[in-house]
C-alpha positions in Angstrom: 174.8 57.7 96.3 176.0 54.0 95.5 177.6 52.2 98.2 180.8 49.6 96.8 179.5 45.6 97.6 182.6 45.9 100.0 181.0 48.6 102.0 177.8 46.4 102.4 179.7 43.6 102.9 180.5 42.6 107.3 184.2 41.2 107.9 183.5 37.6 108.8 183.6 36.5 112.6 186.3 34.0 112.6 188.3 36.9 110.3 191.9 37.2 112.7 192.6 40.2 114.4 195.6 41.1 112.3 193.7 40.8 109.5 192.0 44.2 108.0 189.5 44.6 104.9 189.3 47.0 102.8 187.3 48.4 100.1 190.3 49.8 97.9 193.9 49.6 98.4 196.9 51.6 96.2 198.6 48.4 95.4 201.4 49.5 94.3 202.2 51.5 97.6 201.7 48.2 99.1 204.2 46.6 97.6 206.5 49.4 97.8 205.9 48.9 101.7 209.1 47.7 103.5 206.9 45.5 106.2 205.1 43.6 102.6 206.6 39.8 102.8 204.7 38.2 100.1 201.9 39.1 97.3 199.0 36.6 96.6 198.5 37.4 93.1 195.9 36.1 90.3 198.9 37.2 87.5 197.9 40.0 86.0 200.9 41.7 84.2 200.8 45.6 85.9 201.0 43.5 89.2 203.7 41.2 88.7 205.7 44.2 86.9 205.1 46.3 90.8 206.0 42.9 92.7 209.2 42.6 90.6 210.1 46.1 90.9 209.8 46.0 94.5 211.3 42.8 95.1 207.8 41.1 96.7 207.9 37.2 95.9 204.8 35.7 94.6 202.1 33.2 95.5 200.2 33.5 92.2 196.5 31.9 91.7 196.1 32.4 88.0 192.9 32.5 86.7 192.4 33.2 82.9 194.1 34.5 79.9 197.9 35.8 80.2 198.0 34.7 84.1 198.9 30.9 83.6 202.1 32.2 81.2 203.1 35.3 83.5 203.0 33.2 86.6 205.0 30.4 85.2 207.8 32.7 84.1 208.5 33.9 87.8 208.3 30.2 89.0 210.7 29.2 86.7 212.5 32.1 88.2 212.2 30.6 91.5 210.8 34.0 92.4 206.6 32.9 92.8 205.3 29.9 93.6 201.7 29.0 91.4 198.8 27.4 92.5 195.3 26.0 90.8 192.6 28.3 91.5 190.1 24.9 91.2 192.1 22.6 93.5 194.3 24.6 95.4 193.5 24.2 99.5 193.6 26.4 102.3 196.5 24.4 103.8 198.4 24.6 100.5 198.5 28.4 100.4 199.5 28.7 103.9 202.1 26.2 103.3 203.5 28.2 99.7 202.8 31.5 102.0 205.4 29.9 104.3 207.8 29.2 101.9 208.3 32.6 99.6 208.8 34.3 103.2 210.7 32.4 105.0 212.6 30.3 102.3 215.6 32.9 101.3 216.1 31.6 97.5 212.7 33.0 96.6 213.4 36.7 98.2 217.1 36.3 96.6 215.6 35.5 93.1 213.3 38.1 93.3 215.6 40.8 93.9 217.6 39.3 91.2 214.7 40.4 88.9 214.3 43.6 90.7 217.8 44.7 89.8 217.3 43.6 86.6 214.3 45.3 85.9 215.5 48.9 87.5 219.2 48.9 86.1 218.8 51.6 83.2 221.1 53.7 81.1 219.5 56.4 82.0 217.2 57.2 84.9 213.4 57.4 84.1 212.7 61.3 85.3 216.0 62.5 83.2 214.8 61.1 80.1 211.1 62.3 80.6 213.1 65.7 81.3 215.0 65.1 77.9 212.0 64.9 76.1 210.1 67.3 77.4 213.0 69.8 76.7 213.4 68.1 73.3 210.1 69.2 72.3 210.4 72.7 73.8 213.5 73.1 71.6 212.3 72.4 68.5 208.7 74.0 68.5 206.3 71.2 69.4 208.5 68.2 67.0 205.8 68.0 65.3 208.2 65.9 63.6 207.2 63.4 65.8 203.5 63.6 65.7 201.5 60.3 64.8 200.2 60.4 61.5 196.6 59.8 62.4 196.7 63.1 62.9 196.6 64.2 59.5 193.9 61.7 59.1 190.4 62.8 58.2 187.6 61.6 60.4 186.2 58.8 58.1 189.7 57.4 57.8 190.8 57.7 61.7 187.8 56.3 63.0 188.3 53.1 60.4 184.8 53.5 58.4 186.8 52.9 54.8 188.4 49.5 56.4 184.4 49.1 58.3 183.1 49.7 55.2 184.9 47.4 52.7 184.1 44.5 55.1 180.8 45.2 55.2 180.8 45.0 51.6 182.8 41.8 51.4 180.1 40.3 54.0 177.4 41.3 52.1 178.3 39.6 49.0 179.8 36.3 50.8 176.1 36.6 52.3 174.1 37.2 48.9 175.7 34.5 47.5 175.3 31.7 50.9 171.6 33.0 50.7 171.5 32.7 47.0 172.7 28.9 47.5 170.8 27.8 50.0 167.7 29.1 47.9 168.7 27.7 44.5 169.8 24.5 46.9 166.3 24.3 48.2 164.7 25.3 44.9 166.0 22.1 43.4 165.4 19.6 45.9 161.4 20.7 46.3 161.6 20.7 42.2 163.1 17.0 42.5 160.6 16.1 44.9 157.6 17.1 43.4 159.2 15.4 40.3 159.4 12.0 42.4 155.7 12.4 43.1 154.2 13.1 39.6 156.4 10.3 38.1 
């Protein structure tokens, strides 16, 4: 049986009393939580899509990749507010903590977003309803099938396409090697012709 690193792991002794740890938490049922004031975030785009949807402003400490960019779209929003993972202080997350709760424009502008994102023609379980009675009506749509599907299994697992580049690499390769050798051929030719002269 392996244990998680959390598991192993003791809550530190200076960790507050209102504070609890735990090894795996359904995020999204956090932030769906009506007591949830604020989300410390590193950016990643599922989680900003659940803050926005529930209306949770941000603290975001981005870290890599898309994070930087996702971050800085809500903070122009004046719905997150973004700090450097490498210089960022304790006091300065307490202090940006602070301000997305207890400053009004940030929970204002978030909701904003919120009521963007969930205003919809039609409401998500009708349409998956739709569609799944779509299909029962006309026999599977198969219609609608992706075409790998009629795809044989050297063609939908990409071995024609892997295969032409390994070609094309092997030549660009035969030909570098072939270079180098002809390259190296002449100089030891030109030296030894240096020496006899």
């Amino acid at each position: 049986m392996s244990v998680s690193p959390c598991a192993v792991l003791k809550p530190p002794k200076t960790l507050a009393t209102n504070t609890k740890i735990s090894d795996w938490i359904p995020q999204n049922d956090l932030l769906g939580h009506p007591q949830t004031k604020a989300f410390v975030t590193h950016g990643g785009t599922n989680g900003l899509y659940e803050a926005v949807y529930h209306a949770v402003p941000l603290v975001g400490v981005p870290l890599f990749a898309d994070q930087p960019d996702n971050l800085a779209r809500l903070s122009r929003r004046g719905a997150a507010i973004v700090l450097n993972f490498n210089r960022m202080t304790s006091e300065e997350l307490v202090e940006a903590l602070h301000k997305v709760i207890y400053l009004p424009s940030y929970k204002s502008s978030i909701q904003h977003l919120s009521a963007l994102q969930r205003d919809q023609p039609v409401a998500p379980l009708d349409t998956a309803v739709f569609w799944v009675e779509f299909v029962m009506r006309h026999g599977g749509a198969k219609h609608l099938r992706l075409a790998s599907h009629n795809l044989n299994w050297f063609q939908y697992h990409s071995m024609d396409t892997g295969a032409a580049l390994l070609v094309a690499m092997t030549i660009v390769l035969a030909f570098l090697w072939w270079g180098i050798h002809r390259f190296l051929w002449r100089c030891c030719r030109w030296r030894t012709r240096e020496k006899t002269d």
